[in-house]
N, C-alpha and C positions, 0 to 999 in steps of 0.2 A: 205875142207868143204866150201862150198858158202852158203851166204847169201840172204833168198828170197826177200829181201827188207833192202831199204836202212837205217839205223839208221834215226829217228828223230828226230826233238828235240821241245820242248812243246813251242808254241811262247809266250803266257801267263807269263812263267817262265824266257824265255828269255828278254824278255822285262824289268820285274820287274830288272832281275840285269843291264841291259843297262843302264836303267832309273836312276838306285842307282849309278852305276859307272860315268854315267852324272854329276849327284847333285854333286856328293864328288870333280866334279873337278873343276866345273863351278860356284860353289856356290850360290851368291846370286847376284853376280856383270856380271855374265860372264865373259868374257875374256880378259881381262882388255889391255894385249899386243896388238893383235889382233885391239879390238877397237880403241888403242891410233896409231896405223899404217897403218892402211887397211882401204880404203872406204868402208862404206856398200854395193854399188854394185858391185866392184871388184872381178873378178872371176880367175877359175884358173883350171888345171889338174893336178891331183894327180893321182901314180901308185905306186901300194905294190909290190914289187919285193922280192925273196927268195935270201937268202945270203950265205943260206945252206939246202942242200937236205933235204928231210925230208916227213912227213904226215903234207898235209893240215887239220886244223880245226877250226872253228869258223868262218869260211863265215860270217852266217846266221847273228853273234854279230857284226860282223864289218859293215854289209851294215844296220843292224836294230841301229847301235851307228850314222851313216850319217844322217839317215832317221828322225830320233826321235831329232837329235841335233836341228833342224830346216828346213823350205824351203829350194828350191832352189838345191838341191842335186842330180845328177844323178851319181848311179854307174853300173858298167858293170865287171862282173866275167868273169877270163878265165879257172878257172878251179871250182871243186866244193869238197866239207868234204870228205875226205878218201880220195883223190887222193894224190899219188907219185911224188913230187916237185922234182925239181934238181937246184942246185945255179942257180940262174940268171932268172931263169921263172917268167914268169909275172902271178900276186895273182890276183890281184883287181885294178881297174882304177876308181877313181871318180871324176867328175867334175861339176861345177857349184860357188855358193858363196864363195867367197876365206873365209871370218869369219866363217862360218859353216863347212867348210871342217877343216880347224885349230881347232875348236874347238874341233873338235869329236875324232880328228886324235891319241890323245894318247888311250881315251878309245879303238876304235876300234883295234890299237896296241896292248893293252894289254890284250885286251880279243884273238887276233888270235895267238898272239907267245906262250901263254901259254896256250890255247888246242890245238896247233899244238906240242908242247912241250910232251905234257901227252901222243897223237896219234901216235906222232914218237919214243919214250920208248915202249908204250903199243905191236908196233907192230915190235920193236926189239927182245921183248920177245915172244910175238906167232913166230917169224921164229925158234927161239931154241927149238918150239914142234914140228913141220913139223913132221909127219911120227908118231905120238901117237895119241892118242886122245882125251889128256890134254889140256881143254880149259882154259886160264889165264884169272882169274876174278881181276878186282877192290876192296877195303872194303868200309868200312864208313872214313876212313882215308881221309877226303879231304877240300879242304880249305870253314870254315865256308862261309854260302850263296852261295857257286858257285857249292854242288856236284850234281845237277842236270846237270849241262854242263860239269862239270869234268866226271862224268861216261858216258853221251854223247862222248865222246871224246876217252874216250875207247875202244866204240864201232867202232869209224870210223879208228881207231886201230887195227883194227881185234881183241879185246877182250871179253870178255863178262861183267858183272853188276853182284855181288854179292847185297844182299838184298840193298835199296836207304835210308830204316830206320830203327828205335827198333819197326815201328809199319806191317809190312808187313813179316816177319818172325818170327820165333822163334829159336833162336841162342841160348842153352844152354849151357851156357862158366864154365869155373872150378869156378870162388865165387857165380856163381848162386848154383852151387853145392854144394859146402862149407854151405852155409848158408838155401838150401832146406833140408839137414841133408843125402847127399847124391843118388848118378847117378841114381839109381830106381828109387827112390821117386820124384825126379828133373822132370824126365820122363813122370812117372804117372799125378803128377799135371798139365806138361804139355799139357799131352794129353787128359785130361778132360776139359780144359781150352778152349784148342785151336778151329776154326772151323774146318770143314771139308775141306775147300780150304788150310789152314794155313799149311806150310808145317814146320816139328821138325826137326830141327839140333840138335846134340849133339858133344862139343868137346872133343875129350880124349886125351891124354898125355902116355897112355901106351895102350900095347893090351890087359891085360886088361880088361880093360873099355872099348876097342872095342868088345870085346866077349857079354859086358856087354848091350852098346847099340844095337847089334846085336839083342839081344836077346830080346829086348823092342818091335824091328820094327820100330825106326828110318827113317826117309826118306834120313836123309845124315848123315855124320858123318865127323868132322874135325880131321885131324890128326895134331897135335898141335907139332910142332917143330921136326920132326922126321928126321932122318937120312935116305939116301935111304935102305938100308938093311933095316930098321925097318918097311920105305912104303911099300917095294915089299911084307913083310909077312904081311903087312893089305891087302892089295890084293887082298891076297889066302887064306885068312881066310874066307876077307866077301864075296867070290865070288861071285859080283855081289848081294847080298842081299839089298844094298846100297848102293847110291852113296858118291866116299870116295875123301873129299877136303883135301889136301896138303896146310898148311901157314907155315908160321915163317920161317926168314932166307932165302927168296927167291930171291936168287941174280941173274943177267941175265948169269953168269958164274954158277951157278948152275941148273939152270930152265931144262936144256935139260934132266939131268940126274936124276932130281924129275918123270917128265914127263915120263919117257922111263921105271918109275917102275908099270906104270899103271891103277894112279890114274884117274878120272875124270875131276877134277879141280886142278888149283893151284890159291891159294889169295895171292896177293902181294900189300903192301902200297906202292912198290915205284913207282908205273906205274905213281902213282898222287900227291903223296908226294916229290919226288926225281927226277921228270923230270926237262929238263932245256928249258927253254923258246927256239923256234925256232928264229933262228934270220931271222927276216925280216925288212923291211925298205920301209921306206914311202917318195919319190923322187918328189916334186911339181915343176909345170914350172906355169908360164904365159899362162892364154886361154887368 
């Protein structure tokens, strides 16, 4: 499947966490090392090198962490979000104020390793659908303030974005059920509720309840921890009536064989939860 366009990411939103992740490091002193060793004019070249293969992501946070640090800062990219790294490839080169480059240097690190981290999981997991046409979604599972650039990150993954909050969908989960007095009724209210663009999830736990949301007109339906035999007969029940998301227990050891029973989607926490930072590194010489 190709994609007509490149994943973006909102610079508004990127900014606000650059800016936060600034503050929290610089505080109210700056840099106080930095200061007490480096002339203010002092410059210098800096270059991010990969230390292991991987999915590039978070460009965009690392040259907007140089730019926003302060003056004085030129950086130049040699590759760009989505693309296929291999050790030793050259990321990012910046140069200019040696105090401005140091300063920046951890945030911009820690924003690339870890949506390069999220990118190279996310798209470990799409290769174990190849040949279905199980698209692996993201949840809400993501670290407070950052799931706008974590589900970014996904994308440049080859994944997709399940709903970004509780206000752009409707996810009917089992205690919304529990406490609407049951799956009809849950349904109902929901559907009188919602607008006409607002699209009804419902998740169920048995088939069931999938006969049951079936029979409402649901627009998706989550199959809540099932075993592949129990996916393939959601399958063939809803033919196609709805589209039917696969969670719980999605291991990358498992992911091929959720996939291969039919489903539409698979949601997994750990593409954002569970990833591990890509290892890169930040190599400065003397301009």
């Amino acid at each position: 499947m190709t994609r007509a366009h490149p994943p973006m990411l909102a610079r508004h939103v990127m900014e606000r966490s650059i800016n936060a992740a600034l503050a929290e490091d610089l505080g109210e002193a700056g840099d106080i090392t930095s200061q007490a060793t480096i002339g203010p004019n002092a410059t210098a070249v800096a270059r991010i090198n990969a230390r292991s293969a991987g999915v590039i992501c978070g460009l965009e946070c690392a040259v907007a962490a140089f730019s926003l640090v302060g003056p004085g800062l030129e950086t130049k990219q040699f590759v760009s979000d989505g693309a296929i790294i291999g050790s030793g490839d050259a990321i990012l080169e910046v140069h200019g104020n040696a105090r401005n480059l140091l300063a920046a240097e951890r945030t911009a690190l820690n924003f690339l390793t870890h949506l390069s981290g999220i990118a190279t999981l996310t798209r470990s997991f799409v290769l174990q659908t190849e040949g279905t046409n199980a698209r692996i979604c993201c949840t809400r599972k993501t670290t407070p303030g950052l799931r706008a650039l974590e589900k970014y990150a996904v994308r440049c993954g080859g994944g997709h974005n399940h709903r970004f909050g509780l206000n752009d969908a409707i996810l009917i989960k089992d205690n919304h059920i529990a406490v609407a007095g049951g799956l009809p009724a849950a349904i109902d209210a929901a559907r009188s509720f919602a607008g006409h663009l607002v699209a009804i999830e419902v998740e169920v736990d048995t088939l069931s309840q999938l006969e049951e949301a079936l029979g409402a007109g649901v627009n998706a339906i989550l199959l809540d921890n099932m075993d592949e035999d129990t996916l393939a007969q959601a399958v063939a029940i809803a033919a196609g009536r709805a589209k039917l998301e696969a969670s719980g227990n999605v291991t990358l050891e498992r992911v091929a064989a959720i996939a291969r029973t039919g489903v539409d989607y698979i949601s997994t926490s750990r593409i954002t939860s569970a990833s591990v930072p890509l290892d890169l590194g930040l190599d400065i010489s003397i301009d």
